[in-house]
N, C-alpha and C positions, 0 to 999 in steps of 0.2 A: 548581410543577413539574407539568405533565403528563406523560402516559403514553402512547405510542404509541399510534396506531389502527390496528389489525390489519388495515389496507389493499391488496388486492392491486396488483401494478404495473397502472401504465394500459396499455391497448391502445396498439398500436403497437409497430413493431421494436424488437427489444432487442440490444445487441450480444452480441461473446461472451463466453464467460467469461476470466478472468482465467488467462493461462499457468503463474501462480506461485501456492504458497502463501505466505502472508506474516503473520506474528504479527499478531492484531488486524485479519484483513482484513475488508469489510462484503458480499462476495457474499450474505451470508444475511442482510443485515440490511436489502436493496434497501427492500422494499416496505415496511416501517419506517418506511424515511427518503423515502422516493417523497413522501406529502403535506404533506412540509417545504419543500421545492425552489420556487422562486418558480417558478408557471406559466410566465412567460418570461422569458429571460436572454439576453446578450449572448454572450461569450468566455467560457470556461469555462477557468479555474486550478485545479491538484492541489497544493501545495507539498510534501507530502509523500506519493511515489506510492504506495510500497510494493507491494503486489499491482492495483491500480490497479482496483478491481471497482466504482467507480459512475463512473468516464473510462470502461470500455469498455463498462458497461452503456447509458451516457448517447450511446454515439460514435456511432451510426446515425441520432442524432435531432438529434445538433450540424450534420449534414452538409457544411457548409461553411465555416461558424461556428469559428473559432480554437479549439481548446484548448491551452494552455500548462501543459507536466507535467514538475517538477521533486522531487528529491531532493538529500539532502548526501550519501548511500551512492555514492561515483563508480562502483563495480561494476557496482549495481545500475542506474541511468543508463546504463552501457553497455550492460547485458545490453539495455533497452530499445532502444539505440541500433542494436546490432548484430543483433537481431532485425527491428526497422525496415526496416535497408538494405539486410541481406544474410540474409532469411529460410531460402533455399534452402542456403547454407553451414552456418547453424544445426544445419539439420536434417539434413543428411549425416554430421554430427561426431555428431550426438546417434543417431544408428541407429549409427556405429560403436562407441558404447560399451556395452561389457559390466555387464551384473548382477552385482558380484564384489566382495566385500569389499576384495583385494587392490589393485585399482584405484581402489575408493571412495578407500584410499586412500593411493594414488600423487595422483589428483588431487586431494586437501585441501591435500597439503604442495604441489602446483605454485605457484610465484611465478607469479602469473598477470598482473600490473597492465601485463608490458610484452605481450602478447600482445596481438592484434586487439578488433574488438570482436564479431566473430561468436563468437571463440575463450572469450572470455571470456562474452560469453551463452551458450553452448554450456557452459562449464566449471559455471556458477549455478545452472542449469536442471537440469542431471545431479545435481549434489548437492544441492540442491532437493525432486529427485523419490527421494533413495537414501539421504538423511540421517534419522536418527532423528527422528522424529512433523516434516518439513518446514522443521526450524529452519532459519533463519539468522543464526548467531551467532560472532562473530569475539573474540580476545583484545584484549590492551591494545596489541598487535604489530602488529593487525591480521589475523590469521593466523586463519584458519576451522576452530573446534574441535568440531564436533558430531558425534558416533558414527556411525556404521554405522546403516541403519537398519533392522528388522524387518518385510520386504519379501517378497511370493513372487513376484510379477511387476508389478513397478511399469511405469506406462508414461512409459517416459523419453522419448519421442518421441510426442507425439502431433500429430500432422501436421495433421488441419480446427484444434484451439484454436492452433496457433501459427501456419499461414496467415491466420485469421481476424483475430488481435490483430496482427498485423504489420502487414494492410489497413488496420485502425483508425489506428494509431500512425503511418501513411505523412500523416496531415492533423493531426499534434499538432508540436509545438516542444519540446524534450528537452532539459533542461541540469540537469548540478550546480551548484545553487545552496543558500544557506542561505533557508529559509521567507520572512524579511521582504522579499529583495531579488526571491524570485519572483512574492509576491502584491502588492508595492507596484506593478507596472506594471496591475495589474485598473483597470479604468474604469469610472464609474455605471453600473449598469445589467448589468452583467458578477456571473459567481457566481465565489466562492470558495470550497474546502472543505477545510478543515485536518484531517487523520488524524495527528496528532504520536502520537510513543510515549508510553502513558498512565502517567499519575500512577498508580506501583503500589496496589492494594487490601494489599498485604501485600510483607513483607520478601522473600517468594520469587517475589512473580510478577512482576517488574522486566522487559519487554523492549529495556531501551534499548542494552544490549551489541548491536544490530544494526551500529553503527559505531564505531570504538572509540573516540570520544568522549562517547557517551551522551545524556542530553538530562535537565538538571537543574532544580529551579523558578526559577530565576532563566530558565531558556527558556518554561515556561508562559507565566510572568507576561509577558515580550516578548510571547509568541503572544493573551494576552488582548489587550494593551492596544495589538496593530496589528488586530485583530478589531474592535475599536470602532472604532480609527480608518479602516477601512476600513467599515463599519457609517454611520459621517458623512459620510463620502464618496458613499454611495448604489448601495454595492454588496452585494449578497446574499451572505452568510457563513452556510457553518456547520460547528462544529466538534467532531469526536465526541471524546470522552474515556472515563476511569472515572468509575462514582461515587465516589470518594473524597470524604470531607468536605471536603478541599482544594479540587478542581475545585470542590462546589458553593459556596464562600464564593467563588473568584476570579472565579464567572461569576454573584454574585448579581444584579447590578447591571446593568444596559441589554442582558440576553440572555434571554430564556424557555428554561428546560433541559428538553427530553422527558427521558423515561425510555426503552430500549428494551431489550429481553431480548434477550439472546445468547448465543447458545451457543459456547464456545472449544475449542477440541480441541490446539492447536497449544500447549504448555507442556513444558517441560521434567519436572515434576510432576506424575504424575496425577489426584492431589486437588488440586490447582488449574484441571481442563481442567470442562467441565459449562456448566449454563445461567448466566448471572449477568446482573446490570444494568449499562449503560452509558449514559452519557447524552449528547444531541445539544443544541448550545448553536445558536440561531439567532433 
């Protein structure tokens, strides 16, 4: 196993930041994972977006070049979606809404699935930005249960990162898919990078309630052993996880694991938020 190199990003444009916070995102962990990334790749595949921070880091320097970015969270997909097509609607709903517990939450309980897709990027994004410490976390119902959050002026609307990531996302491909059907269309030569919900360090820091079906080791072990097979194929992969003694036995074999430090803030728990290790399988 090594240990990251305390590399800064290479010169050259970078995109913007990522619109969302998202349990597990890697915007702090760019330059990290920067001298992993094969020098050149083909099409660039996300299967699991989440906060999408090395797609929008990477999107200035794909230019033309396909990226294909997918999730199982259909919400989520749409918020993408509807931020994509219809930026400017986004961001009119998101300036009309108020700072106010009482509407936090009117919109938690809204059934939102049959609602547009600006309406429902607009609904994500608000509670997103006004939900306790960023969660997003839904029941077995499907039904979005995260508190109120501890806020003196959050900015629900921030208009340059949500023009900027909409420009980005107008040259990507967007669908709710499951993991293996999104990245089995990659081609030699093409990168893939897998963010799955990690194998917990411990019984409370679980974030796989992001969809109410969760994501169990019988999905690792799929997500390893299409990682090789796309690895034979002669496509560039790599896939972040925990250090869990689990993750490091499934990925002993035909992957080198970094190590990289991270810092997490986003947990339901305070003594679980702080610096910790993760590790990058490529």
């Amino acid at each position: 196993m090594t240990s990251a190199r305390q590399t800064p990003p290479p010169t050259g444009p970078a995109g913007p930041q990522p619109f969302l916070k998202w349990a597990g995102g890697k915007r702090h962990l760019i330059a990290q994972m920067l001298p992993h990334l094969p020098e050149r790749f083909g099409r660039y595949h996300e299967p699991f977006l989440g906060g999408g921070a090395l797609f929008f880091f990477l999107s200035r320097r794909l230019g033309r070049r396909h990226a294909f970015l997918a999730d199982s969270n259909p919400r989520l997909v749409r918020t993408y979606l509807g931020l994509r097509d219809d930026p400017e609607r986004v961001m009119r709903l998101l300036k009309s809404y108020p700072h106010d517990r009482q509407f936090f939450l009117e919109m938690r309980a809204q059934p939102v699935d049959q609602l547009s897709n600006a309406e429902i990027a607009a609904w994500l994004i608000y509670l997103n930005k006004t939900a306790y410490n960023g969660l997003y976390r839904v029941n077995s119902r499907n039904v979005f249960n995260v508190p109120f959050g501890d806020y003196v002026r959050p900015k629900i609307c921030d208009e340059p990162t949500l023009r900027a990531c909409a420009a980005s996302l107008r040259r990507a491909r967007i669908e709710q898919l499951d993991f293996e059907a999104a990245a089995l269309r990659a081609e030699p030569g093409d990168l893939v990078y897998f963010d799955p919900p990690y194998v917990p360090l411990s019984s409370t820091s679980s974030f796989t309630s992001y969809t109410s079906q969760g994501f169990g080791p019988e999905d690792h072990r799929r997500l390893r052993d299409l990682a090789l097979l796309l690895k034979e194929r002669g496509v560039s992969v790599l896939v972040s996880n925990s250090s869990a003694r689990s993750v490091r036995g499934l990925y002993a074999e035909g992957f080198v694991l970094t190590r990289l430090s991270a810092r997490r803030s986003i947990n339901s728990r305070i003594d679980q938020r702080g610096r910790i290790s993760e590790l990058l399988m490529h």
